[in-house]
C-alpha positions as a Markdown table, in Angstrom:
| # | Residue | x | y | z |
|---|---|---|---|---|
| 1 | Unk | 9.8 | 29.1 | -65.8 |
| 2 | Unk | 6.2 | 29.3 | -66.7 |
| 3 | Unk | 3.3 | 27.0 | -65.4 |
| 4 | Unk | 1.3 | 27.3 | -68.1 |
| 5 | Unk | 3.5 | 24.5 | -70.0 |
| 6 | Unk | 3.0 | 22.1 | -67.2 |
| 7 | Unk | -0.9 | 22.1 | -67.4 |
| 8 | Unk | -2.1 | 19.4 | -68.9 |
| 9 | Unk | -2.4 | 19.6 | -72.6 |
| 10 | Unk | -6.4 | 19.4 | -72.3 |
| 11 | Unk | -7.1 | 22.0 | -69.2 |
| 12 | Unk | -9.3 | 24.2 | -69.7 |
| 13 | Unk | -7.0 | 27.1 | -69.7 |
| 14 | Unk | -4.2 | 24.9 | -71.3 |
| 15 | Unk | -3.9 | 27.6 | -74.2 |
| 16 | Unk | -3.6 | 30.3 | -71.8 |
| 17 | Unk | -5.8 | 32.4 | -69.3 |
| 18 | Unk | -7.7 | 35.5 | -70.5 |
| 19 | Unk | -5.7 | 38.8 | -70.4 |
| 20 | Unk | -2.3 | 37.1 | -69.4 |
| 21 | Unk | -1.2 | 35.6 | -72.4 |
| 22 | Unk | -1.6 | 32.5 | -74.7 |
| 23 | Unk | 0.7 | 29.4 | -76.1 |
| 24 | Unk | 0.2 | 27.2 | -78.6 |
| 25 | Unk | -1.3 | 23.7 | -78.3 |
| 26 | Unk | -1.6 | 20.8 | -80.4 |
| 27 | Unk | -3.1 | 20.9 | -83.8 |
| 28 | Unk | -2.9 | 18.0 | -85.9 |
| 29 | Unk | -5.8 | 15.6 | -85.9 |
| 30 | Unk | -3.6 | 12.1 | -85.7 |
| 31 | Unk | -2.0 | 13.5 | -83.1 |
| 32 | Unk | -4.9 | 14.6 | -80.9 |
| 33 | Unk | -6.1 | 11.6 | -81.6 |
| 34 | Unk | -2.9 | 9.7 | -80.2 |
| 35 | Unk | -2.6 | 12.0 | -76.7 |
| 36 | Unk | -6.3 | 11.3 | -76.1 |
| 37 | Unk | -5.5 | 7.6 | -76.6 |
| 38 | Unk | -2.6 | 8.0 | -74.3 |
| 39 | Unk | -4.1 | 10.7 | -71.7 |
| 40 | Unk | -7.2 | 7.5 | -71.5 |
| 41 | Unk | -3.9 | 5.0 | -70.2 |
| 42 | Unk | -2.4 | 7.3 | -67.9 |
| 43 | Unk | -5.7 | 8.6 | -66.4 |
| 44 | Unk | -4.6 | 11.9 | -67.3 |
| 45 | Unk | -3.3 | 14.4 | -70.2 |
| 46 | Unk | 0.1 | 15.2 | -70.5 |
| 47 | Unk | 1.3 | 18.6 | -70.1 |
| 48 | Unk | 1.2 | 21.4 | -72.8 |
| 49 | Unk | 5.0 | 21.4 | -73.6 |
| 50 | Unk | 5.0 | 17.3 | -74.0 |
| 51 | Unk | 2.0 | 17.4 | -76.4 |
| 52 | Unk | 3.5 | 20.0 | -78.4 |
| 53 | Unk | 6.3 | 17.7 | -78.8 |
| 54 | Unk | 4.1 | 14.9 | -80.3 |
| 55 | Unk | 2.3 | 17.3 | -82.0 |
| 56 | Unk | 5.7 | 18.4 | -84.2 |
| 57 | Unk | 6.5 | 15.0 | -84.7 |
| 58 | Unk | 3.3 | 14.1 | -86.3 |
| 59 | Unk | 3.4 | 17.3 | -88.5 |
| 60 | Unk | 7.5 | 17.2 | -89.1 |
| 61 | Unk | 6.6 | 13.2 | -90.3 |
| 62 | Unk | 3.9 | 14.2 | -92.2 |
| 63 | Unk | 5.4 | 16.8 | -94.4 |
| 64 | Unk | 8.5 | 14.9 | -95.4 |
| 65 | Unk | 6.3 | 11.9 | -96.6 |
| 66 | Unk | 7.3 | 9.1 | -94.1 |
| 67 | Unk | 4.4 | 9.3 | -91.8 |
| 68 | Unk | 2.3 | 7.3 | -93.9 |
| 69 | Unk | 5.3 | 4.4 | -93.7 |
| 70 | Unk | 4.8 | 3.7 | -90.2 |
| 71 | Unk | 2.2 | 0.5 | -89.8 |
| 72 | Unk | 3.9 | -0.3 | -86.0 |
| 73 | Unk | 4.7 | 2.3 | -83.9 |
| 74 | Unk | 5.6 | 3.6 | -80.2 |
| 75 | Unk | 6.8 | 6.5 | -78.8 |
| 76 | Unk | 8.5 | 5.2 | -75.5 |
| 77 | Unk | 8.8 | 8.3 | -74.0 |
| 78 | Unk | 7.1 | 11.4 | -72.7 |
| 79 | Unk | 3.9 | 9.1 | -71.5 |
| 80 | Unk | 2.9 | 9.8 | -67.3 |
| 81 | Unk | 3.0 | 6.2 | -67.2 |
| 82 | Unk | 4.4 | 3.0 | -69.0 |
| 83 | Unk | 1.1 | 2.5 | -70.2 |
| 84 | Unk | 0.5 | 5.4 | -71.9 |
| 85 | Unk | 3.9 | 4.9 | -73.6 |
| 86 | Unk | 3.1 | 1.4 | -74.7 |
| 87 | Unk | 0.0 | 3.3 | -76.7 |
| 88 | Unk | 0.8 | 3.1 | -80.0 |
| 89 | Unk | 1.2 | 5.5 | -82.5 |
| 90 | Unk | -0.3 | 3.8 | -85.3 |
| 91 | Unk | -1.0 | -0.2 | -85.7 |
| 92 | Unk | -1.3 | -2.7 | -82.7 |
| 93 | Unk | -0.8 | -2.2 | -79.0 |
| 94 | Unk | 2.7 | -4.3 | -77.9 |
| 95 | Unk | 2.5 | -7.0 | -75.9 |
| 96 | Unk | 4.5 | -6.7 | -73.0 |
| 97 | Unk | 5.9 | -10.0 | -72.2 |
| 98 | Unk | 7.0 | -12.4 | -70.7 |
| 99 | Unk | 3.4 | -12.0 | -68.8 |
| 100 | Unk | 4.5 | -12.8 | -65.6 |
| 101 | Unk | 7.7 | -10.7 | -65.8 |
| 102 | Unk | 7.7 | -8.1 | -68.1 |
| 103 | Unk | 9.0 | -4.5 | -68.2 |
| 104 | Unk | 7.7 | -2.5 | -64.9 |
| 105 | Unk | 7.5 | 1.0 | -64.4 |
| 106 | Unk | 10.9 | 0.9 | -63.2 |
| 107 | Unk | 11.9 | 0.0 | -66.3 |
| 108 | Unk | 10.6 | 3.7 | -67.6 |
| 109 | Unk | 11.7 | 7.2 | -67.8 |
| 110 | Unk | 9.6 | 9.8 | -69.1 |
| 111 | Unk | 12.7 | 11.9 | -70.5 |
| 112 | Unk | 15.0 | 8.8 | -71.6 |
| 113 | Unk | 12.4 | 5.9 | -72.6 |
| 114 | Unk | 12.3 | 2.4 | -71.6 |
| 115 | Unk | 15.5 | 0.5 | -70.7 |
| 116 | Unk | 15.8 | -3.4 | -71.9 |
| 117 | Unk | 16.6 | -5.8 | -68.3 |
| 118 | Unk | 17.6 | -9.0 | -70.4 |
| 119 | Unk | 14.8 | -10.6 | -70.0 |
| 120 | Unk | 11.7 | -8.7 | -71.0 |
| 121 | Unk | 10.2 | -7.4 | -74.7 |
| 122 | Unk | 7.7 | -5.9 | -76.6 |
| 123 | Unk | 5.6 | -8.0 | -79.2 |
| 124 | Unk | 5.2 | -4.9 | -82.1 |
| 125 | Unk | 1.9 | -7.3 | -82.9 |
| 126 | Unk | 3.3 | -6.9 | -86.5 |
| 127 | Unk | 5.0 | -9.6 | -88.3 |
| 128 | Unk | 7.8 | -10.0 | -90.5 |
| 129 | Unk | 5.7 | -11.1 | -93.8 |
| 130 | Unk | 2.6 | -8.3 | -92.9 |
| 131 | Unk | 4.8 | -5.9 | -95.6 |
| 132 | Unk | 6.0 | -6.7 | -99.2 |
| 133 | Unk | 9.4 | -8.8 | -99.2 |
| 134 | Unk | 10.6 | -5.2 | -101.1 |
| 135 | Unk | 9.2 | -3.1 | -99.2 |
| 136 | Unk | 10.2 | -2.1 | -95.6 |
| 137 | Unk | 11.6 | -0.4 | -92.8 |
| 138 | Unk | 12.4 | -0.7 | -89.0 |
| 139 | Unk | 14.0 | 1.8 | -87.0 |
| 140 | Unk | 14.7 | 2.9 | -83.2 |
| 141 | Unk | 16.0 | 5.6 | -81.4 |
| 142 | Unk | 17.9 | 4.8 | -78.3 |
| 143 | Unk | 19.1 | 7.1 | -76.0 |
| 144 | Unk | 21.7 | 5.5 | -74.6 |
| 145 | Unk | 23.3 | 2.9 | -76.4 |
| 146 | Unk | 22.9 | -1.1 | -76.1 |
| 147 | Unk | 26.2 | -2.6 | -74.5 |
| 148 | Unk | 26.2 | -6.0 | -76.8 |
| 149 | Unk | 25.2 | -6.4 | -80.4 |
| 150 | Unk | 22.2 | -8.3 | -79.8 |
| 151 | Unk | 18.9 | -7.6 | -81.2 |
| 152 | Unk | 17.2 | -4.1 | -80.9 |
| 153 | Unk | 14.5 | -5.2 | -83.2 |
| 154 | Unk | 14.1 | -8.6 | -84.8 |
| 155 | Unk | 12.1 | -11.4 | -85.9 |
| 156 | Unk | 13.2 | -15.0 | -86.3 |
| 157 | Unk | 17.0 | -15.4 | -86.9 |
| 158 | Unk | 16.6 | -18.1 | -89.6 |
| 159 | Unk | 19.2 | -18.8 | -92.0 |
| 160 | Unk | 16.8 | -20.0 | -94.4 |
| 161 | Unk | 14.5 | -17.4 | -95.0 |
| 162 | Unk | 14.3 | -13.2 | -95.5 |
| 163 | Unk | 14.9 | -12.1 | -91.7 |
| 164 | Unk | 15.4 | -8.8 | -90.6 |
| 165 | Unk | 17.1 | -8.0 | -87.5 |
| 166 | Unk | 18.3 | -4.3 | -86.7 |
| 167 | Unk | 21.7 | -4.4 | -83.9 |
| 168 | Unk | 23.3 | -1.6 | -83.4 |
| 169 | Unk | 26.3 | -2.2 | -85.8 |
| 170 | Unk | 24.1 | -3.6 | -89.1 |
| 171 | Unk | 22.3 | -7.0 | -88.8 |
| 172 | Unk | 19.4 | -8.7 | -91.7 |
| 173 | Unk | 16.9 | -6.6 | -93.7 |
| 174 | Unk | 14.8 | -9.5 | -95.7 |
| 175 | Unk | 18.2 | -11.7 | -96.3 |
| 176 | Unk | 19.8 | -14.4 | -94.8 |
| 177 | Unk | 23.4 | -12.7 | -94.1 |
| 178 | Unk | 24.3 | -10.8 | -92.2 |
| 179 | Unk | 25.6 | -7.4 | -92.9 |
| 180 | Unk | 28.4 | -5.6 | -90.9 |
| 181 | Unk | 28.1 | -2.0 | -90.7 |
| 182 | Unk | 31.2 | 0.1 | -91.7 |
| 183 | Unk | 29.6 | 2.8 | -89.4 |
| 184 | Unk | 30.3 | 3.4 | -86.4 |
| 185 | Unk | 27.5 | 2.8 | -84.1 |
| 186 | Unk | 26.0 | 5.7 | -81.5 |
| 187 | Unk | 23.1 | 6.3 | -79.4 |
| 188 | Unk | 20.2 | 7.7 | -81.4 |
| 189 | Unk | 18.8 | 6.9 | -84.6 |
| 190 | Unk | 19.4 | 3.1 | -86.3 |
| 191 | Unk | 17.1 | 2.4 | -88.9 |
| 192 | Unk | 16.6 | -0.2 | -92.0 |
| 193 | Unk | 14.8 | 0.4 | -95.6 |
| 194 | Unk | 14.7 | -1.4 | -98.4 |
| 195 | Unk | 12.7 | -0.7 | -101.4 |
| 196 | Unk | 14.4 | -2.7 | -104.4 |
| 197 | Unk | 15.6 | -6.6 | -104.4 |
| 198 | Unk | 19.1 | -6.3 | -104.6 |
| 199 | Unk | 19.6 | -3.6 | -101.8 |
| 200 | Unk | 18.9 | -1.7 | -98.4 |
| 201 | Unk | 20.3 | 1.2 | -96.7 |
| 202 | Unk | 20.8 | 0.9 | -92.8 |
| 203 | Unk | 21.5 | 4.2 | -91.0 |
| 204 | Unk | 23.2 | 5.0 | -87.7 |
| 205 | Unk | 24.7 | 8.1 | -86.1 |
| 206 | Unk | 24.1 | 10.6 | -88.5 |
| 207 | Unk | 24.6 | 8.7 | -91.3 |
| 208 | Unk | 24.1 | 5.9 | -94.3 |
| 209 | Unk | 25.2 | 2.5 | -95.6 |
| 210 | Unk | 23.8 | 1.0 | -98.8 |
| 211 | Unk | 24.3 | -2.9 | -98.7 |
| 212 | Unk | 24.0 | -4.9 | -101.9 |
| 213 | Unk | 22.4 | -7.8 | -100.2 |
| 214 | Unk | 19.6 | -9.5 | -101.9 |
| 215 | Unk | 16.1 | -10.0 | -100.7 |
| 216 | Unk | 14.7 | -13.3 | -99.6 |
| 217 | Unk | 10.7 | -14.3 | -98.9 |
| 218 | Unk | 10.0 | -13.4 | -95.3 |
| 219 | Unk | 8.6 | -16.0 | -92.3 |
| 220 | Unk | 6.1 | -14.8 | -90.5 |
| 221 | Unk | 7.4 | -14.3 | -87.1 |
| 222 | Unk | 6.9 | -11.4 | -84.9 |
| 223 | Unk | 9.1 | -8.4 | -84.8 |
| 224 | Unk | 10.0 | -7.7 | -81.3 |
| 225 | Unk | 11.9 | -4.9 | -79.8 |
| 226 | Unk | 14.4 | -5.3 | -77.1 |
| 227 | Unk | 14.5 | -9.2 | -78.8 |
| 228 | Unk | 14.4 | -11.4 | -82.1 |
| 229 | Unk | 11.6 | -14.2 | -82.1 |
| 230 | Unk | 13.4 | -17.3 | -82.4 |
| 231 | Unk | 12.0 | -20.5 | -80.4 |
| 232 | Unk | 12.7 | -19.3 | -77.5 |
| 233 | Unk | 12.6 | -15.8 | -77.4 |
| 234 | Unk | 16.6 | -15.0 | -77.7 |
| 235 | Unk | 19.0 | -11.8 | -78.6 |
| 236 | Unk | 18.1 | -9.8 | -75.9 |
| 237 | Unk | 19.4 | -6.1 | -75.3 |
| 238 | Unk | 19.6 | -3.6 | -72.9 |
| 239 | Unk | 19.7 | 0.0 | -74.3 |
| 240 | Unk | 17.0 | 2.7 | -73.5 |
| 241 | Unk | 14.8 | 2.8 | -75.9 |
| 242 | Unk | 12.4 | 6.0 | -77.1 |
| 243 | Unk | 11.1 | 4.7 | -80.0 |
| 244 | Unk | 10.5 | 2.3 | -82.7 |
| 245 | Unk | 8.8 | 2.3 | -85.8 |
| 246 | Unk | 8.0 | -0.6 | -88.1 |
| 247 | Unk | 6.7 | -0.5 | -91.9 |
| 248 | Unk | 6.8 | 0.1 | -95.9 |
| 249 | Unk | 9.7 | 1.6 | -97.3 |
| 250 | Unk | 10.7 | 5.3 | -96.4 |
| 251 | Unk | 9.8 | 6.4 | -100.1 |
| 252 | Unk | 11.7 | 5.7 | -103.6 |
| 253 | Unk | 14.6 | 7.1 | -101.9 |
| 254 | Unk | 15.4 | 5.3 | -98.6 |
| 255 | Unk | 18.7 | 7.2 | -97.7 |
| 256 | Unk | 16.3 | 10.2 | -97.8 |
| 257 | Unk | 13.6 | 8.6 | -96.2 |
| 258 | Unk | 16.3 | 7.9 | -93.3 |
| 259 | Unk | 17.6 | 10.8 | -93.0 |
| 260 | Unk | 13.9 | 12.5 | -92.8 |
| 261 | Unk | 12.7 | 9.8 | -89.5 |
| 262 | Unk | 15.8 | 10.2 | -88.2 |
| 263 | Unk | 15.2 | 14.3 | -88.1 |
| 264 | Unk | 11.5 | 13.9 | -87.1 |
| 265 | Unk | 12.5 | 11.4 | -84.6 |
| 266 | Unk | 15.5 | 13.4 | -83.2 |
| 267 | Unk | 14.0 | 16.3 | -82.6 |
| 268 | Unk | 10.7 | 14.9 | -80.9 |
| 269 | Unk | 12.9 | 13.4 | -78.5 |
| 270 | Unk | 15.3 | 16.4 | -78.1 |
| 271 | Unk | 11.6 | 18.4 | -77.8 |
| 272 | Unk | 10.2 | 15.9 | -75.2 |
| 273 | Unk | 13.4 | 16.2 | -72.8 |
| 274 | Unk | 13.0 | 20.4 | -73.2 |
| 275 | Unk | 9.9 | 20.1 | -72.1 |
| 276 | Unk | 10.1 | 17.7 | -69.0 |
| 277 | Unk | 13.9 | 18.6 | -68.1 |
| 278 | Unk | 13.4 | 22.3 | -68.9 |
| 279 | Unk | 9.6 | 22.9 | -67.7 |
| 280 | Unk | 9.1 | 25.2 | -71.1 |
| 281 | Unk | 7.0 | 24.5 | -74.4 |
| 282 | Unk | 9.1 | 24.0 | -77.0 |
| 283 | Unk | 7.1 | 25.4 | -79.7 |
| 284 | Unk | 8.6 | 27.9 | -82.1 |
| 285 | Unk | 12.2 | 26.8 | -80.8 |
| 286 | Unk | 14.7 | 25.9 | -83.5 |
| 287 | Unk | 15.7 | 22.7 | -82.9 |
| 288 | Unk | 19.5 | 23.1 | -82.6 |
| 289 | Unk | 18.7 | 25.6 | -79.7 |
| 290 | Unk | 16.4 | 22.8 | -77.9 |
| 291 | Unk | 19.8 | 20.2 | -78.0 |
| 292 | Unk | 21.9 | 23.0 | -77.0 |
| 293 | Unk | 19.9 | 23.7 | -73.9 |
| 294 | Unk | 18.4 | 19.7 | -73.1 |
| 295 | Unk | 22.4 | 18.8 | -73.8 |
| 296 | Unk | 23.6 | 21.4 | -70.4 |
| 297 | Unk | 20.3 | 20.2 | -68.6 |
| 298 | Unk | 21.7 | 16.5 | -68.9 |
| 299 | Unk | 25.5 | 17.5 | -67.6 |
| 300 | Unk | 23.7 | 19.0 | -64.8 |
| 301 | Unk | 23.3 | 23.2 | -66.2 |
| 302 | Unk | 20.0 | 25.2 | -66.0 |
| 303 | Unk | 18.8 | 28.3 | -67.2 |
| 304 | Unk | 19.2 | 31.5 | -65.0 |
């Protein structure tokens, strides 16, 4: 395996040492931006392979529109440190909470993400009213599966106002039913959008649901993750967690826009787990060869 993949993204011979070879190394400007903010919280930069990871996430979102969607978001996985993977994205920092007792470093895996313990949460710092009653989105990406059907991400469960709370098998997106998902629900992707009043599309394993459920006036409580903000905090659940993202819409089309996080989302986490479980940069791979390979890593396998 090669250290050069290891070195932290911003060594000085990170891109490679004269006369022996080179690799690539992250481009985009948001993205920089974001491993600086994050290298700042763990009190140093990630390696090479990790940042490339981010790096293709921020370009993959970019070019298939829905980067500019996310308003709330957290990549829980990759970071040194929980810190660093409490750095958000875009939007507010979360709050990790309760104060006294919230998630520990226990709590967090570089390769899986943070697990929920049934008692602690993340305040997103967004509310439920901050985007147009027709115009939103939430989504997670779990890597291993909540055991209940209690609240991934949510804000007040009130029956009397537009809530929206994602569970792994459907839930609220701005009404006051609740919807039952026909799909079967996996580790990975879940997701809401909704960009019209009489309908949203929720996504899970692979694939989508449109339910003709009309949209009601949001509260304005908190969306937290790993909970719903009810008085007190309530729903709590315990998958492992990699990331969330919280916004407008996924474009005019939100199957597609689904379907285009999901992919971005998929793969930076498939990318992330090549590069810590694997030791190799992950650039120029094709992403079906990256879960073939992070897939015998996790049953134990490595490469001769």
């Amino acid at each position: 395996m090669s250290l050069a993949a290891k070195l932290p993204y911003d060594h000085a011979f990170a891109g490679g040492y004269p006369g022996i070879g080179s690799q690539p190394l992250p481009t985009d400007a948001d993205a920089i931006d974001y491993l600086s903010r994050m290298a700042t919280a763990d009190g140093a930069g990630v390696e090479v392979g990790v940042a490339v990871a981010v790096d293709a996430f921020f370009r993959d979102a970019k070019e298939s529109g829905v980067f500019s969607a996310l308003k709330a978001c957290c990549i829980l996985a990759g970071a040194r440190t929980l810190a660093g993977a409490l750095v958000p994205v875009v939007g507010d920092a979360p709050t990790n909470l309760p104060v006294a007792n919230g998630f520990t470093s226990g709590d967090y895996s570089r390769a899986a993400g943070l697990t929920g313990d049934g008692t602690s949460y993340l305040d997103s710092g967004r509310d439920s009213n901050d985007d147009p009653q027709n115009d939103q989105h939430v989504a997670v990406y779990s890597t291993t599966i909540a055991s209940g059907n209690d609240s991934l991400l949510g804000a007040d469960d009130n029956v009397e106002i537009g809530t929206t709370v994602l569970q792994k098998n459907g839930g609220r997106c701005r009404s006051t039913t609740f919807s039952a998902s026909a799909l079967t629900p996996a580790a990975g992707f879940a997701g809401f959008s909704r960009n019209a009043g009489s309908s949203y599309h929720f996504r899970t394993n692979g694939e989508n649901e449109e339910t003709f459920i009309s949209s009601q006036s949001p509260g304005g409580s908190s969306l937290l993750v790993f909970a719903r903000d009810t008085d007190p905090v309530s729903g709590f659940s315990d998958p492992t967690m990699a990331f969330y993202s919280i916004g407008t819409s996924l474009g005019s089309n939100p199957a597609v826009g689904l379907a285009d996080l999901d992919t971005a989302v998929t793969n930076l986490i498939n990318r992330l787990k090549f590069a810590l479980l694997v030791g190799e940069n992950p650039s120029g791979l094709d992403p079906d060869t990256i879960d073939y390979i992070v897939r015998g890593y996790e049953a134990g396998g490595t490469l001769e």
